[in-house]
MIFI-14272 format. One line per 3 residues: their letters; for each residue x, y, z of N, C-alpha, C. Coordinates in steps of 0.001 Angstrom, whole numbers. Layout:
! residues N
a> X/Y/Z/X/Y/Z/X/Y/Z; ...
! end
This chain:
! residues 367
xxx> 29530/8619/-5562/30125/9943/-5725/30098/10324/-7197; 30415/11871/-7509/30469/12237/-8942/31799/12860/-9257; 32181/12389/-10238/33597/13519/-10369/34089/13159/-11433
xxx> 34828/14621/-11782/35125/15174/-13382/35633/14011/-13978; 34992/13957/-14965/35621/12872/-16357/36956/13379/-16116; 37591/14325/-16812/39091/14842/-17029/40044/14636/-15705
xxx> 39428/15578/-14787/40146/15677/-13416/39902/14315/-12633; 39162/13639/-12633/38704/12926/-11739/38389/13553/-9963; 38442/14908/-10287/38158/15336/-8901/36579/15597/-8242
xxx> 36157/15116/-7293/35455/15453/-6979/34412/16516/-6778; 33122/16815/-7901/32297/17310/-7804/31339/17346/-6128; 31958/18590/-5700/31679/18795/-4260/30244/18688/-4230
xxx> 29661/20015/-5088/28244/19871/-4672/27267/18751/-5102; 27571/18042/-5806/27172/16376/-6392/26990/15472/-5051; 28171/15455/-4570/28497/14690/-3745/27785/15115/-2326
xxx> 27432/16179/-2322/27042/16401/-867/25584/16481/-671; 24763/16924/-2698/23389/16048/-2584/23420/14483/-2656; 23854/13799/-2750/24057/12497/-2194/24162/12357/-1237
xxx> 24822/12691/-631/25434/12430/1155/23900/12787/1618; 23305/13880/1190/22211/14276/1890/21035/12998/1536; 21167/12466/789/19935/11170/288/20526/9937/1047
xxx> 21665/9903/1429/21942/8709/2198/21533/9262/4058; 21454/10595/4258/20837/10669/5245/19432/11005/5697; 19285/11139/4677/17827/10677/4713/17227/9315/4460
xxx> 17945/8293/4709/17619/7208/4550/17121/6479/3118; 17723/6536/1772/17347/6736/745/18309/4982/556; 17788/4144/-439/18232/3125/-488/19824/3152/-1180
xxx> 20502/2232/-1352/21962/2732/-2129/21571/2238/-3995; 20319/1671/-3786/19693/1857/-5676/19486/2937/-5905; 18459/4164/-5264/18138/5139/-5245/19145/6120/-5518
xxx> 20457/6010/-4681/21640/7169/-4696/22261/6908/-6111; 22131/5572/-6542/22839/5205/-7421/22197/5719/-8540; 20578/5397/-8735/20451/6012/-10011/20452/8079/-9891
xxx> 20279/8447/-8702/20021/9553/-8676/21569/10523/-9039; 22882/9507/-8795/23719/9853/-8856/24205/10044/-10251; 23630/8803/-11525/23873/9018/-12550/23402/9957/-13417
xxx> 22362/10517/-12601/21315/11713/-13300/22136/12930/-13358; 22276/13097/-12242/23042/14220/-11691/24533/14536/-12331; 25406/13293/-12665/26547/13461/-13621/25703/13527/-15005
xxx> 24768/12945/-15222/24567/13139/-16794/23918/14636/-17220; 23573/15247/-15855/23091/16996/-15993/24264/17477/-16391; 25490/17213/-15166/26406/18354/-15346/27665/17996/-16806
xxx> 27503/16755/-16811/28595/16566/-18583/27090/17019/-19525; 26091/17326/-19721/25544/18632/-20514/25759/19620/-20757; 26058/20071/-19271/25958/21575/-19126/27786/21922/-19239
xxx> 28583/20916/-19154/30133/21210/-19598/30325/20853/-21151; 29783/19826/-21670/29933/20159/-22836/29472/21475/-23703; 28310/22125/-23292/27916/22961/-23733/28221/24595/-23258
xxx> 29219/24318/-22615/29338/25585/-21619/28419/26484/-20696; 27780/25743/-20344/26372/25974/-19158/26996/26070/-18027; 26452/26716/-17162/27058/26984/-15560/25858/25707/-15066
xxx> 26318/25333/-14609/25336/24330/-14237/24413/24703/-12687; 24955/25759/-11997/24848/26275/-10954/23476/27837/-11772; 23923/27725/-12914/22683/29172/-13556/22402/29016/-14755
xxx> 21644/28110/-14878/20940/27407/-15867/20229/28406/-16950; 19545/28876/-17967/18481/29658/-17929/17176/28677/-18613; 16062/29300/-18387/14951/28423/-19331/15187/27830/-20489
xxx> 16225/28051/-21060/16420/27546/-22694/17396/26731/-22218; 18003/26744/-21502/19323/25540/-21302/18251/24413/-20958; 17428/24528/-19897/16829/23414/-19227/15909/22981/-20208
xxx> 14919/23569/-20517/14076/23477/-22366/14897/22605/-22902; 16325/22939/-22876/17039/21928/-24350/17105/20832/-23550; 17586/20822/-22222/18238/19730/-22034/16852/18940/-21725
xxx> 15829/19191/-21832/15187/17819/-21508/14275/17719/-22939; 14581/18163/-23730/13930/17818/-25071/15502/16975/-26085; 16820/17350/-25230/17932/16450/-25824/17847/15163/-25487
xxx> 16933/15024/-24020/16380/13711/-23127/15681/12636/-24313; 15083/12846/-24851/14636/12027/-25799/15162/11661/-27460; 15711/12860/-27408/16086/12745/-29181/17626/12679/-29186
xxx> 18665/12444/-28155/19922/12063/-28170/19903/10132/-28151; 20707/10295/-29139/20372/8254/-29122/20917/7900/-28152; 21119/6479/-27158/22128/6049/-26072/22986/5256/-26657
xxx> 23858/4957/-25106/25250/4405/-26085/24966/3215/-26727; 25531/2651/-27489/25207/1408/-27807/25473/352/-26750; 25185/-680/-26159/25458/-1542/-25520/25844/-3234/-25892
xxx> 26365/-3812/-25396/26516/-5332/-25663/27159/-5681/-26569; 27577/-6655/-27150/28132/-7467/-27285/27905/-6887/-29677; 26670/-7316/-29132/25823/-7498/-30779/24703/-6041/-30583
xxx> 25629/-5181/-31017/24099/-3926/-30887/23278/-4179/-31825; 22011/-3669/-31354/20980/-3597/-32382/21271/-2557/-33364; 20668/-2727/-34907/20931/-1824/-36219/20003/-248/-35486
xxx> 18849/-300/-34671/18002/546/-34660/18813/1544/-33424; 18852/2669/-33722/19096/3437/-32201/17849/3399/-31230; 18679/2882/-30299/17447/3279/-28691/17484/4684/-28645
xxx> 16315/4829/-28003/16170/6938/-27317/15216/6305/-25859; 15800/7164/-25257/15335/7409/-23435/13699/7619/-23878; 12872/7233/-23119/11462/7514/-23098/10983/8728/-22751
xxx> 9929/9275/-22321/9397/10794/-21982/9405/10348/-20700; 8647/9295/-20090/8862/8919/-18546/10869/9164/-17724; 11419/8331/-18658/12672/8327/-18309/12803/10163/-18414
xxx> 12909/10818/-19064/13164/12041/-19005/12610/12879/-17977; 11592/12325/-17705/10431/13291/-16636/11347/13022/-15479; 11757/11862/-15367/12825/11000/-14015/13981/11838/-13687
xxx> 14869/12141/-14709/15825/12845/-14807/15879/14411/-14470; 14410/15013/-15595/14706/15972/-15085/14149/16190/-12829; 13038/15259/-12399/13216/15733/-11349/14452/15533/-10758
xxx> 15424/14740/-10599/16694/14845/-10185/17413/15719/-10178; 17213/16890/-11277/17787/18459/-11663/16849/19100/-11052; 16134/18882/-11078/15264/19811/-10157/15578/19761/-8996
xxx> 15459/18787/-7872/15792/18875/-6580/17511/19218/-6511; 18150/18738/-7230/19793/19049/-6911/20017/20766/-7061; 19113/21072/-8265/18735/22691/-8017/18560/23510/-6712
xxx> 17378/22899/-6310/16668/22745/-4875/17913/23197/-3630; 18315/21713/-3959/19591/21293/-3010/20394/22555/-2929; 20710/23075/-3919/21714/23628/-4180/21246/25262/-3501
xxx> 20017/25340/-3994/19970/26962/-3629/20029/26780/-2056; 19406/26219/-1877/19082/26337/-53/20789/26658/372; 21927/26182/-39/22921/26482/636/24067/27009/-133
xxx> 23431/28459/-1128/23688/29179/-1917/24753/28699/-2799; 24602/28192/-3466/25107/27630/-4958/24423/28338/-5980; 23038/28131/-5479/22349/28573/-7043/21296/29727/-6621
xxx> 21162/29747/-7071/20364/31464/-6832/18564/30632/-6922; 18022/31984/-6156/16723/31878/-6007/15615/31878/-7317; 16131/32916/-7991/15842/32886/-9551/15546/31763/-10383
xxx> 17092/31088/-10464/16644/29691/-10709/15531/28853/-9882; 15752/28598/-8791/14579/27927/-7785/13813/28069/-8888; 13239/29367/-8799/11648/30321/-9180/10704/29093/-10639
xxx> 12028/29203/-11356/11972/28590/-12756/11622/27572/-13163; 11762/26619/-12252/11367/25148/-11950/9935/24380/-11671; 9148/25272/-11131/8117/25083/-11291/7121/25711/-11512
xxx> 5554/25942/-11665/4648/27282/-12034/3639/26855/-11398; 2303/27677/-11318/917/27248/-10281/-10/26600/-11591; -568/25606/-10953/-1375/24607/-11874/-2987/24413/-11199
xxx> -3890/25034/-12158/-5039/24749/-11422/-5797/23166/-11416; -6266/22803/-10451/-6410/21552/-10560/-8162/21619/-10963; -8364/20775/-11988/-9672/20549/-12140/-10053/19336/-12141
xxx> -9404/18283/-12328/-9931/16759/-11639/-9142/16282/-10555; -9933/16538/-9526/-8945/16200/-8299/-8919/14448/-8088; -7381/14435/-7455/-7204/12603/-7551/-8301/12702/-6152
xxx> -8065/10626/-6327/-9480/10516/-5037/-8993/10831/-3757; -9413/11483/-2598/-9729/11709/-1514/-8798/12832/-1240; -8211/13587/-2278/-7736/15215/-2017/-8891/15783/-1723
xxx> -8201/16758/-692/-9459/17968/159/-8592/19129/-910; -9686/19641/-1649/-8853/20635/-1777/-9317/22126/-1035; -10055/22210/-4/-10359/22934/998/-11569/23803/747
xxx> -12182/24446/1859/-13682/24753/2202/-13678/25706/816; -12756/26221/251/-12843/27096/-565/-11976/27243/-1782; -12144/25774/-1819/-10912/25508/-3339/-9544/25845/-3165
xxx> -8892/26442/-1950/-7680/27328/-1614/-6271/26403/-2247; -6873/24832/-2149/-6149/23795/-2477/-5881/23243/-3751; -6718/24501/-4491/-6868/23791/-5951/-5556/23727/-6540
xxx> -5109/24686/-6216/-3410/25433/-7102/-2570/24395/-6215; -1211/24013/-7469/-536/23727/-6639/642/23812/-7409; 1809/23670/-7027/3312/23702/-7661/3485/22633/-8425
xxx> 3672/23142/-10135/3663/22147/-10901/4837/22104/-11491; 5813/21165/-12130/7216/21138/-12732/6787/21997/-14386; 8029/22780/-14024/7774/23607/-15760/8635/22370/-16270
xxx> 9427/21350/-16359/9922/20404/-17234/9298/19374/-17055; 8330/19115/-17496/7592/17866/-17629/6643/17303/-18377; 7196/16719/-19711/6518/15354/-20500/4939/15198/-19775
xxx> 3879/15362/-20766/2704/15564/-20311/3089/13499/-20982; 2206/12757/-20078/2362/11562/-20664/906/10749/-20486; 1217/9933/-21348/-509/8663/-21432/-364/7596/-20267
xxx> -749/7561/-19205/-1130/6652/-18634/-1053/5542/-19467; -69/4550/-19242/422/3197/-20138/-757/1970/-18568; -1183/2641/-17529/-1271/1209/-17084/-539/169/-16557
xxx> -666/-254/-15374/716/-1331/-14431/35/-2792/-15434; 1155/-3456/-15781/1113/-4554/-16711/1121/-5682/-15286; 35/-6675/-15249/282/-8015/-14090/820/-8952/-15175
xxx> 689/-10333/-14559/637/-11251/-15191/-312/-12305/-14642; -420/-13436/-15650/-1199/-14365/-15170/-737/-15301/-14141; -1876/-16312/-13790/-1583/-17400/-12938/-164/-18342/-13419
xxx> -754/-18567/-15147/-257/-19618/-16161/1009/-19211/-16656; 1426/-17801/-16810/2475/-16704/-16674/3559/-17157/-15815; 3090/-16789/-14846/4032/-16818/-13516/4626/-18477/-13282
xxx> 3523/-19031/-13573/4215/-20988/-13623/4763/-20837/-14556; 4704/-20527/-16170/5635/-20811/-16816/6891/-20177/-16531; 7211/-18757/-16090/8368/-18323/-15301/9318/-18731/-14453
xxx> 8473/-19832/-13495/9130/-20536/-12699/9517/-21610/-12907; 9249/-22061/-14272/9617/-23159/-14580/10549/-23021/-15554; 10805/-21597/-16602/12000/-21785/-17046/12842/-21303/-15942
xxx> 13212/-21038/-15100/14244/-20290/-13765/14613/-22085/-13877; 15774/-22347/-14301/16275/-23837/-13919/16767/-24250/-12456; 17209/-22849/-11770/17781/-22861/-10045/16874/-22899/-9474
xxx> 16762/-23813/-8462/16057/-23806/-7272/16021/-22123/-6677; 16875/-21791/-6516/17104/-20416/-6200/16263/-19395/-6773; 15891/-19183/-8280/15769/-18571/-8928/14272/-18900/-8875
xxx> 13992/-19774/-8721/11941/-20899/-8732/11557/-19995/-7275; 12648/-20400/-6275/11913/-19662/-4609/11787/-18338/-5325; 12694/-17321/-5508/12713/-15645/-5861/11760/-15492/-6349
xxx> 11171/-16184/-7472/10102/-15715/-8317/8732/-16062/-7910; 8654/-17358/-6995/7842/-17548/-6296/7232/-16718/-5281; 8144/-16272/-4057/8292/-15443/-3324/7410/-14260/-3474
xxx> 7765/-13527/-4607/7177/-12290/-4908/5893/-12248/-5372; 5797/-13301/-6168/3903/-13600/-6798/3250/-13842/-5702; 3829/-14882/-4280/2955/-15187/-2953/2477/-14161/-2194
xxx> 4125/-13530/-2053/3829/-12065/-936/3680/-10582/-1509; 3990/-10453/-2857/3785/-9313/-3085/4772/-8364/-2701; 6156/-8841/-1862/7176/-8180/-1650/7737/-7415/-2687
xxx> 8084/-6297/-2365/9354/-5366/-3744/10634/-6320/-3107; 11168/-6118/-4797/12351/-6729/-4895/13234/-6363/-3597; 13125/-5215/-3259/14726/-4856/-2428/13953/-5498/-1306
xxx> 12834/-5552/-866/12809/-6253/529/12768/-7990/915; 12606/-8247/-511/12997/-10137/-858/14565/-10058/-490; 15526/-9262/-1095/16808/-9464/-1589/17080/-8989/156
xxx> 16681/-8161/728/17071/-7609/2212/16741/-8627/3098; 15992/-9583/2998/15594/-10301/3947/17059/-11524/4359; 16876/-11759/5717/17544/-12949/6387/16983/-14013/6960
xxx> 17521/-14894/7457/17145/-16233/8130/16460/-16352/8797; 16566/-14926/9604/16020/-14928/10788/14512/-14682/10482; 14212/-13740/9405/13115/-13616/8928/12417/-14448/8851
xxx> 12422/-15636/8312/11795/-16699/7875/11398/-17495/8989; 10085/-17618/8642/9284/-18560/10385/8492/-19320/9284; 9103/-20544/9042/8031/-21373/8259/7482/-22569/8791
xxx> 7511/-23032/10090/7370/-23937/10708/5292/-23510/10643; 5123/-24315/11408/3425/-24224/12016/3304/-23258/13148; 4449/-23760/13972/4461/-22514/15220/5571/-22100/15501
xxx> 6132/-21007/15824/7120/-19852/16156/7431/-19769/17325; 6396/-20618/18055/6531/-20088/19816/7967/-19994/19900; 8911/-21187/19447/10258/-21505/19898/11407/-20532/19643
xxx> 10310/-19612/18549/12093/-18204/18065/11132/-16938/18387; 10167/-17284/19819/9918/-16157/20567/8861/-15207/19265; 8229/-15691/18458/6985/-15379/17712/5825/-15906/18073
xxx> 4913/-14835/17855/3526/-15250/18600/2650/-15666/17463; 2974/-15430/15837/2399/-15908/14734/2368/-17235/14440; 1059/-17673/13776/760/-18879/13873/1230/-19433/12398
xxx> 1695/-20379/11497/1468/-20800/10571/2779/-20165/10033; 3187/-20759/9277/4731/-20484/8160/4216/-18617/7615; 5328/-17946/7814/4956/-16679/7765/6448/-16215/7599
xxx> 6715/-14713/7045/7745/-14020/6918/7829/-12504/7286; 8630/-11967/8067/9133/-10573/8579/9674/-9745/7831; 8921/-8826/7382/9582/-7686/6646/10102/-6475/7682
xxx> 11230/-6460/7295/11712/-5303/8423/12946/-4429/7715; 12705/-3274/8213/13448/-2455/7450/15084/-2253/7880; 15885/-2712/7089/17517/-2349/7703/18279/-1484/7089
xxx> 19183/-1377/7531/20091/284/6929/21301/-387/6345; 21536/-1375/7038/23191/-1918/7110/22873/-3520/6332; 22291/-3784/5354/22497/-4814/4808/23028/-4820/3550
xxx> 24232/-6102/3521/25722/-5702/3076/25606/-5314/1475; 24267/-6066/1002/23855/-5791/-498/23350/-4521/-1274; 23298/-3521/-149/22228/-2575/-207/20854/-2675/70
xxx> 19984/-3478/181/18965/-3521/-190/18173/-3173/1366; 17163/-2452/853/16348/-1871/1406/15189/-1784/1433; 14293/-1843/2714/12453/-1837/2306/11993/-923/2463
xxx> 10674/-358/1539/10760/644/1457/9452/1413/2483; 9169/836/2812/8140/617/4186/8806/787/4913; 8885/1607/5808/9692/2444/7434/9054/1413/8451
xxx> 7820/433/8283/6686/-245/9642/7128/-1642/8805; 6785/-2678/10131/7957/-3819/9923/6347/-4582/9942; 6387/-5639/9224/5273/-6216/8956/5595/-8123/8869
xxx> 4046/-8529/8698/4259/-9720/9184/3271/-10116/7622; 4140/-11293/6779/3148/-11654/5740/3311/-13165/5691; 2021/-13941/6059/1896/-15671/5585/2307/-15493/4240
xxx> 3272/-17127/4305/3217/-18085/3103/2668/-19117/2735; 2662/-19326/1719/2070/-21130/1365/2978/-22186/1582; 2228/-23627/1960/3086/-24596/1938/4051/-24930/905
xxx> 3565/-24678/-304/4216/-24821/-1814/5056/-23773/-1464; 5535/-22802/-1342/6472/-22009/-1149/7568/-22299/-113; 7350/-22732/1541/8186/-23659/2017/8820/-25000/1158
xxx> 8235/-25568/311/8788/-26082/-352/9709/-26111/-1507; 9360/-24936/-1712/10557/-24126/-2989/11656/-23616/-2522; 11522/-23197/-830/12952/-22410/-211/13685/-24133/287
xxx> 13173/-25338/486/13801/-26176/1305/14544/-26659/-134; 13871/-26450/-1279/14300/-27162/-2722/15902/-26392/-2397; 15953/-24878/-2138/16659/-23824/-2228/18054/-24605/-1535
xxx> 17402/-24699/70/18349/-24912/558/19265/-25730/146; 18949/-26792/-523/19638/-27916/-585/20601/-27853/-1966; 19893/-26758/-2141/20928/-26206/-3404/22311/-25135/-3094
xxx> 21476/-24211/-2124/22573/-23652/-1425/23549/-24387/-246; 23353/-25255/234/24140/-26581/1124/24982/-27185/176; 24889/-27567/-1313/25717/-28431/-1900/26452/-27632/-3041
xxx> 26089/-26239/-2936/26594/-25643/-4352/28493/-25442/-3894; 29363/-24932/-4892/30552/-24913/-4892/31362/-24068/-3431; 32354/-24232/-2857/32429/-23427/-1807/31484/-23201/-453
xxx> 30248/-24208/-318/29318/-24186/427/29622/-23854/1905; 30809/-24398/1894/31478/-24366/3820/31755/-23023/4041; 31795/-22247/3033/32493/-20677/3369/31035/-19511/3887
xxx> 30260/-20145/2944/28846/-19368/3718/28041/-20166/4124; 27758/-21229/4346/26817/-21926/5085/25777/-21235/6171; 26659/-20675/6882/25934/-20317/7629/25570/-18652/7614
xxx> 25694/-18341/6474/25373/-16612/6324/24213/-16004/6466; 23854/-15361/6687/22324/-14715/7475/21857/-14102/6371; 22261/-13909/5036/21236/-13202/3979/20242/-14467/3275
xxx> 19439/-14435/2809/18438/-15590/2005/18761/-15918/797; 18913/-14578/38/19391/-14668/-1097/20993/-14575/-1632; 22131/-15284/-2166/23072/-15179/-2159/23527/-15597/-3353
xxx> 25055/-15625/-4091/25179/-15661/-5181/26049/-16962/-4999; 25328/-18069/-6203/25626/-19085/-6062/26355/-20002/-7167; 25861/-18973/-8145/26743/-19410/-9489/27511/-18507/-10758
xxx> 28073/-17437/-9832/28687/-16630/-9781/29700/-15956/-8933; 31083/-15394/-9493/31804/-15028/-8166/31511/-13911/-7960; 31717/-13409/-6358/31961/-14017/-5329/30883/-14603/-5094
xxx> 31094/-16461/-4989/30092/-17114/-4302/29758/-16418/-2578; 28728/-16917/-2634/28075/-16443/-1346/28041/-14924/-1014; 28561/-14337/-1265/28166/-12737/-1489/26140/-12482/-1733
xxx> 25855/-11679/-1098/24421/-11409/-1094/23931/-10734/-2567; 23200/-11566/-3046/22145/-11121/-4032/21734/-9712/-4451; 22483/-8993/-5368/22317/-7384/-5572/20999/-7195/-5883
xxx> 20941/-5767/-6608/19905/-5470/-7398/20201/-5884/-9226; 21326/-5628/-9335/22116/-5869/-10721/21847/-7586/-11138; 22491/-8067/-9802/22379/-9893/-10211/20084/-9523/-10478
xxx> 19311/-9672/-9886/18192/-9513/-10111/18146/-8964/-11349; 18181/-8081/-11727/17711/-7430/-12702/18306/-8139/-14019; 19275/-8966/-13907/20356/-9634/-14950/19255/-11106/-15125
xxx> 18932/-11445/-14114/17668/-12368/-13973/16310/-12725/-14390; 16072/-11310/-14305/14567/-11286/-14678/14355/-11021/-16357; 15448/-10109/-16768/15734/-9707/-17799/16082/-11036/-19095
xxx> 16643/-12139/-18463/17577/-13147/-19069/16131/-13596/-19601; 15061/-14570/-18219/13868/-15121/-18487/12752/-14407/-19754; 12795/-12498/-19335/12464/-11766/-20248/12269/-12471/-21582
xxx> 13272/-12651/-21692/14075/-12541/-23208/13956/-14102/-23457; 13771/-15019/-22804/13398/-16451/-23235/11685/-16787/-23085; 11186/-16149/-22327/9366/-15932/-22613/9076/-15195/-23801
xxx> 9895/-13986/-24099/9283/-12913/-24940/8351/-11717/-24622; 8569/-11841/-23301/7397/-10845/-23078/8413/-10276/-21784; 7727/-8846/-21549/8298/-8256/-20412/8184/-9350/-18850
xxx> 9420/-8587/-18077/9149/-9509/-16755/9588/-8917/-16333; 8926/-8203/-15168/10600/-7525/-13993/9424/-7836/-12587; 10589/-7583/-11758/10083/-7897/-10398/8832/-7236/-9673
xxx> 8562/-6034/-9980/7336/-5374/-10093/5887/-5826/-10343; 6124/-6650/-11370/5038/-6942/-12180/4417/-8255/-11190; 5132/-8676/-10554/5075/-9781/-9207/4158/-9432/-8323
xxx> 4506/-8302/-7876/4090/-7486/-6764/2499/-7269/-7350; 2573/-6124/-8431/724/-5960/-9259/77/-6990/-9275; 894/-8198/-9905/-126/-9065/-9741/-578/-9731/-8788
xxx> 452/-9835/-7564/30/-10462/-6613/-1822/-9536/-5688; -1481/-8350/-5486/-2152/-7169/-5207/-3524/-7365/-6440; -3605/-7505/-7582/-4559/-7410/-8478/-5271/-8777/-8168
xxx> -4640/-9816/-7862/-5098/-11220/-7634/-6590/-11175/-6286; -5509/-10899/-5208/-6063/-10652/-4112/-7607/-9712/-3790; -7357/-8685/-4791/-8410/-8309/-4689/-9365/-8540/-5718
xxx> -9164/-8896/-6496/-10329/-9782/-7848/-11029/-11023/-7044; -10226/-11294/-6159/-10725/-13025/-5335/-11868/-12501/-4104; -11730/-10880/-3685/-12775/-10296/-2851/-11883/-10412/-1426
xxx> -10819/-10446/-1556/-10137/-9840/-434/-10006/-8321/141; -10268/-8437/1274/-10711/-6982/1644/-9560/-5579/1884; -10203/-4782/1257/-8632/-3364/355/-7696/-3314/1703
xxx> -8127/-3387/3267/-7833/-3016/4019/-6345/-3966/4656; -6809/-5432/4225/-6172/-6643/4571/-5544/-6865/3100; -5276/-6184/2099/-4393/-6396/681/-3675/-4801/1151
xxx> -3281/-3817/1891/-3189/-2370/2074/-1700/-3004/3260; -2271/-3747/4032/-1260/-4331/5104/-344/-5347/4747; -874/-6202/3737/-74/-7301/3240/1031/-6544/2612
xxx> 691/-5424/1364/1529/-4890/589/2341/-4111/1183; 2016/-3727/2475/2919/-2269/3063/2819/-1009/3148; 1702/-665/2300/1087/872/2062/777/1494/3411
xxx> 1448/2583/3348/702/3094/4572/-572/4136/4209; -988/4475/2665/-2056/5186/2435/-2734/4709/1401; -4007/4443/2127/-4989/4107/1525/-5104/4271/158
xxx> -4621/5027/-767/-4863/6000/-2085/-3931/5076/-2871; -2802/4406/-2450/-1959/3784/-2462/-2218/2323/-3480; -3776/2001/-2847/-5031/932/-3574/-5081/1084/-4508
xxx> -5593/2215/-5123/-6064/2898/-6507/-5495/2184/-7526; -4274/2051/-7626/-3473/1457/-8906/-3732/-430/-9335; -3838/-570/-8581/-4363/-2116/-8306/-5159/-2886/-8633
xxx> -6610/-2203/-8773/-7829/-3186/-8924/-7862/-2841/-10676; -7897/-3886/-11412/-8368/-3544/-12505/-9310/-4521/-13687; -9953/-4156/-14310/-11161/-4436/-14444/-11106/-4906/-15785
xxx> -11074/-6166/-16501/-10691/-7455/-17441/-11690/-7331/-18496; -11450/-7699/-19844/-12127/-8143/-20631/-13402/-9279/-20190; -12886/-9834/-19514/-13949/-11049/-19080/-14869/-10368/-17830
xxx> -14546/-9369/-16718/-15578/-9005/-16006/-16476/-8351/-16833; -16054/-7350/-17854/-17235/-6071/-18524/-17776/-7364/-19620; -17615/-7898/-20055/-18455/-9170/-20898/-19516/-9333/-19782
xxx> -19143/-10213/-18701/-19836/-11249/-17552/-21030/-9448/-17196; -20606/-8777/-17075/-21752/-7318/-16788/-22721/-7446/-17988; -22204/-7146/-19050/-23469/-7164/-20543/-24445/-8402/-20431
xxx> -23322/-9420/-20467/-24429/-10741/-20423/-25092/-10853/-19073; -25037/-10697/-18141/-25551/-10389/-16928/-26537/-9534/-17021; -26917/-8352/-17351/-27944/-7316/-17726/-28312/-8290/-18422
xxx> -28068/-8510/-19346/-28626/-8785/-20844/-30145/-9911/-20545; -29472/-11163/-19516/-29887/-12225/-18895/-30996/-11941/-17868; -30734/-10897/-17405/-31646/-10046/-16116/-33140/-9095/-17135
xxx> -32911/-8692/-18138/-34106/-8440/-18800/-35190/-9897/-19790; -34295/-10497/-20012/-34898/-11668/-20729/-35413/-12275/-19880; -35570/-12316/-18808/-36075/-12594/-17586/-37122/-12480/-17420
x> -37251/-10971/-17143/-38554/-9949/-17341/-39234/-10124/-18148
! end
């Protein structure tokens, strides 16, 4: 929910674009960050005396050029001497959140149509992405483009290596923490659908016949739930089936035996989430997004190099298909339901465009 710093009363129309993202099936990470956007629009537009409901072009102009050049709060313990500033990506984020709560808003007259109007403009397209039709007669070229939006450089999805990912798992000192990180480099799962998963999920035996599965070989169920107690959510609507490795059954049995003997063990023993909190209170409580992110972040910062759960996923997906696995059977593993979806994935190394030159190079000396 959102509501007044001063009053503490409830910001109605805040609250009821939320309500509307939780019925639309929107994860409770999603509401959460979308929720902080949305209070950080309207303490703008009250500090500054903005109707936040009738914005004009120069209010919205400022406020997303204040997006970058307002420093953030300081954080922790030991702040750094340097001020942080929000990125142009982070801003582009924010402002769509004002944009749709705009949206939100006119449709059930809050905000006027005017505004709507303002929000976005017609953009002709001249490099179309791959497999847009833009129709027998270009009709498709134009399309609705955000008037607030950070033109930005393609930075590129960062993987990691083979040698990467082992050293990762080897500073994670928890058994717990070795399966998680494992997990995601094997299957390529997003975080919220590792952290969503249960017991029941898990078929690691050779055969399943016995829990009424027709899959052969140690394997795991991604399936999408509404009501799991952590929040977490997959973001795939189609429930899917992804093999594991033996080395990976072996990292969850390391798990278990960590979760069987850790403090308080008798109180969840038998709890149906996978991931749970084990050295932290409340023990046994299910594995957030916050505990994760407190995780990946910690290792971060003892490698030196970025790490987040994402980067699991790319690489797992970049692996697969560098090895000549086929887009169609890496498209199903990952969950995509559109093909286009691929695109971001395959990418092409210092060492392949070498192995091409010397390859030509080798193919005329030939001749």
């Amino acid at each position: 929910m959102v509501v007044d710093a001063g009053t503490y009363a409830l910001h109605v129309q805040a609250c009821a674009y939320l309500a509307s993202l939780r019925s639309r099936g929107c994860s409770a990470n999603t509401e959460r960050a979308y929720a902080g956007r949305v209070a950080l629009y309207l303490s703008y537009c009250q500090d500054r005396h903005i109707d936040w409901a009738a914005p004009s072009f120069m209010d919205l102009s400022g406020l997303q050029r204040w997006l970058i050049t307002e420093p953030l709060p300081v954080r922790g313990r030991r702040p750094s001497l340097e001020p942080r500033f929000r990125s142009r990506g982070t801003a582009n984020a924010v402002m769509t959140v004002v944009s749709g709560f705009l949206r939100f808003g006119a449709v059930h007259g809050w905000v006027t149509p005017e505004t709507v109007a303002m929000l976005s403009e017609p953009k002709q397209l001249f490099h179309l992405p791959p497999g847009y039709d833009p129709g027998e007669t270009g009709q498709f070229r134009t399309v609705e483009a955000s008037s607030f939006r950070f033109a930005l450089t393609d930075p590129g999805y960062q993987d990691l290596s083979s040698e990467q990912i082992a050293a990762m798992i080897a500073l994670a000192g928890r058994a717990r923490d070795r399966f998680l990180i494992a997990l995601l480099a094997c299957t390529g799962l997003r975080i919220g659908e590792a952290l969503g998963l249960r017991r029941e999920d898990l078929h690691l035996l050779a055969s399943s016949r016995v829990l009424g599965c027709g899959t052969d070989g140690p394997h795991l169920h991604v399936r999408r739930r509404t009501d799991n107690p952590n929040g977490a959510l997959a973001k795939s609507r189609r429930p899917r089936t992804v093999p594991v490795t033996a080395a990976l059954v072996t990292l969850y049995t390391d798990y278990q035996y960590e979760r069987d003997t850790a403090a308080d063990a008798t109180n969840f023993a038998d709890g149906e989430m996978v991931f749970v909190n084990l050295f932290r209170p409340p023990v046994g409580r299910p594995m957030s997004y916050p505990n994760a992110k407190d995780l990946f972040d910690r290792l971060a910062r003892a490698a030196d190099h970025p790490f987040r759960p994402h980067m699991l996923r790319h690489s797992a997906a970049t692996a697969w298909l560098r090895d000549g696995v086929d887009r169609d059977v890496v498209q199903r593993l990952l969950g995509h339901f559109s093909p286009l979806s691929m695109e971001r994935y395959r990418h092409v190394t210092d060492a392949e465009t070498r192995q091409a030159v010397e390859r030509v190079q080798a193919m005329r000396e030939h001749r």
